[in-house]
C-alpha positions as CSV (number, residue, x, y, z in Angstrom):
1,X,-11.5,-18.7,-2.9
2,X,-7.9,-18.3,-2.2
3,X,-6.3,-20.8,0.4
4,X,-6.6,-19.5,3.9
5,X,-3.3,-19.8,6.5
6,X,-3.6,-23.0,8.1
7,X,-2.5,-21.5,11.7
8,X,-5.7,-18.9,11.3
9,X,-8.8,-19.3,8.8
10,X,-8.9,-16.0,8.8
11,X,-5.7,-14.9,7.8
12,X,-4.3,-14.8,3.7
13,X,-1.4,-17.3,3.1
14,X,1.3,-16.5,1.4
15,X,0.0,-17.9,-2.5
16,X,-3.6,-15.8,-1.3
17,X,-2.3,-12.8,-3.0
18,X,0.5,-12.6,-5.8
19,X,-0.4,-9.9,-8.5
20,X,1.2,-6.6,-10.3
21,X,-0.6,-3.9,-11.4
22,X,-1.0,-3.1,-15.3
23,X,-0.8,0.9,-14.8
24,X,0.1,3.5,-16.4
25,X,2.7,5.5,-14.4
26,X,3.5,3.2,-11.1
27,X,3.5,0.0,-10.7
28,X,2.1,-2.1,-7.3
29,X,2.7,-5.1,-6.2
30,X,0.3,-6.6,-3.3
31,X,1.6,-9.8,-1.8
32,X,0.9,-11.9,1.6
33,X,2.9,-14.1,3.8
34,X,2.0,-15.6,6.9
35,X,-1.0,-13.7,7.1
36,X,0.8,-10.1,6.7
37,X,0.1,-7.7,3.1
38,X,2.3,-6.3,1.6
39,X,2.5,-3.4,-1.0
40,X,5.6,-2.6,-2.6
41,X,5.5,0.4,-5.5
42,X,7.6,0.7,-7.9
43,X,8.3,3.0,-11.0
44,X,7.8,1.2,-14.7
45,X,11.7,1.6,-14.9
46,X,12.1,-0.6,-11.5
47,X,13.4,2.0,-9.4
48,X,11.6,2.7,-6.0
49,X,8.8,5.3,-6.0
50,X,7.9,6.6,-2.7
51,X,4.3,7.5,-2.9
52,X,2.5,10.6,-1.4
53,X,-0.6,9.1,-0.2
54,X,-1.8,5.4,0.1
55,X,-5.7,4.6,0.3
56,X,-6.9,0.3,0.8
57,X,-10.5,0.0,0.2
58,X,-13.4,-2.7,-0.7
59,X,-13.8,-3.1,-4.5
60,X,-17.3,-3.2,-4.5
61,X,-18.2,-0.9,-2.0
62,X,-15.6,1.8,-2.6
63,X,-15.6,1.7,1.3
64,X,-12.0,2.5,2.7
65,X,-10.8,0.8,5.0
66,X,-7.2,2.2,5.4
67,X,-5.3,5.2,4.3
68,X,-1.9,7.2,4.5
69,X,-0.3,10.6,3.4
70,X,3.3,11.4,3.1
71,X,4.2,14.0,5.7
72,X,5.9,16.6,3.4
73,X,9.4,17.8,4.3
74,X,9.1,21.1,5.5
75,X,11.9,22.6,3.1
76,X,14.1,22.0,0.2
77,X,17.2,21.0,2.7
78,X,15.5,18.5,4.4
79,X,13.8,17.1,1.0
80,X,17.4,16.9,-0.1
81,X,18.2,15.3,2.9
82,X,16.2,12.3,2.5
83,X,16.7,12.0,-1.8
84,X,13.5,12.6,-2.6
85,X,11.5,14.8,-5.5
86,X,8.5,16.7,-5.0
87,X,4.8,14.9,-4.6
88,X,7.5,11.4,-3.8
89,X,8.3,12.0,0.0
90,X,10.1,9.5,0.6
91,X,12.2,6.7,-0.9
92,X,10.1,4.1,0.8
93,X,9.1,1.6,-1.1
94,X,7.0,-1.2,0.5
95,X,4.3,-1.0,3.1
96,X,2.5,-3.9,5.6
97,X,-0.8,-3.3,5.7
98,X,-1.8,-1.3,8.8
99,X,1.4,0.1,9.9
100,X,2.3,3.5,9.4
101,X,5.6,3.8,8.9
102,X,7.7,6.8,9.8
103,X,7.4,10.3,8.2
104,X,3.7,8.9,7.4
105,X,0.5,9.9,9.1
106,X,-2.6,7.3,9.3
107,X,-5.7,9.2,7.8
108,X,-8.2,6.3,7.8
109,X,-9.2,5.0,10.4
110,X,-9.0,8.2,12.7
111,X,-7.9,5.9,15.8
112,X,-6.0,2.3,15.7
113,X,-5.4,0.1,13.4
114,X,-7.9,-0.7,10.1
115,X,-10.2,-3.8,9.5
116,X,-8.6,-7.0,8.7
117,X,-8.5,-8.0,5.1
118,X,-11.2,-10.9,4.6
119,X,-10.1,-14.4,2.4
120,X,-12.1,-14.0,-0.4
121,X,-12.5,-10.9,-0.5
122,X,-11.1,-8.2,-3.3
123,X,-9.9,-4.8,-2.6
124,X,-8.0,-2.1,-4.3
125,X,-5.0,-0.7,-3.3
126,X,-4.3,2.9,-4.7
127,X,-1.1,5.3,-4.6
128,X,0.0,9.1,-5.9
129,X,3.0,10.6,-5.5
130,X,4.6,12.1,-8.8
131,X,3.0,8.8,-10.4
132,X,-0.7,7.0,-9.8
133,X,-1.1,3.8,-9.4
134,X,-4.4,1.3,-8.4
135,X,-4.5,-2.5,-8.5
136,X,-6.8,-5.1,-7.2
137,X,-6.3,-8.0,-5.6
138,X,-7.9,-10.6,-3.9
139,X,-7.4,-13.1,-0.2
């Protein structure tokens, strides 16, 4: 079982979870400090990839806990406007778990914020844009 922060059983130190994704296309990285996630997704090449939808769920159960979608710029000028490329919305780059960042909508749960992540528990983080991504990890 991964070490638990010392301020809150509960909540994921920062050595809880360290791992990147072995994946085809993009590349995520899930890491923990101070009891905050964080995903960060990246393109093979190391260049940000802004990803079109974002799903969290158990491993075992499949269950999810938390999910996001890209709100799509409503025309070519304003896609321009921000530098991205279709199906890769934005050029954001890194997500904490449970906030929805702006020009993102919150799809799972349908009101407030998702479940904590458990210490000991594994869950897999998945991502599309113009790339797919998954990668486990474990508190």
């Amino acid at each position: 079982m991964s070490p638990a922060s010392p301020d809150d059983p509960g909540r994921p130190s920062a050595s809880s979870v360290d791992e990147t994704a072995n994946v085809t296309t993009l590349r995520i990285r899930a890491s923990a400090q101070d009891g905050v996630v964080v995903f960060t997704f990246f393109h093979p090449s190391g260049r940000p990839c802004g990803p079109a939808w974002i799903a969290v769920e158990e491993a075992d159960s499949k269950r999810a806990l938390w999910s996001l979608e890209a709100e799509q710029p409503s025309s070519e000028n304003e896609r321009a406007a921000i530098g991205s490329s279709a199906g890769s919305w934005t050029g954001l780059r890194a997500f904490r778990y449970g906030v929805v960042p702006s020009g993102y909508r919150q799809l799972v749960p349908g009101d407030g914020p998702p479940e904590s992540l458990q210490a000991g528990m594994t869950y897999r983080v998945s991502a599309y844009g113009n790339r797919f991504g998954a990668h486990l990890f474990t508190i």
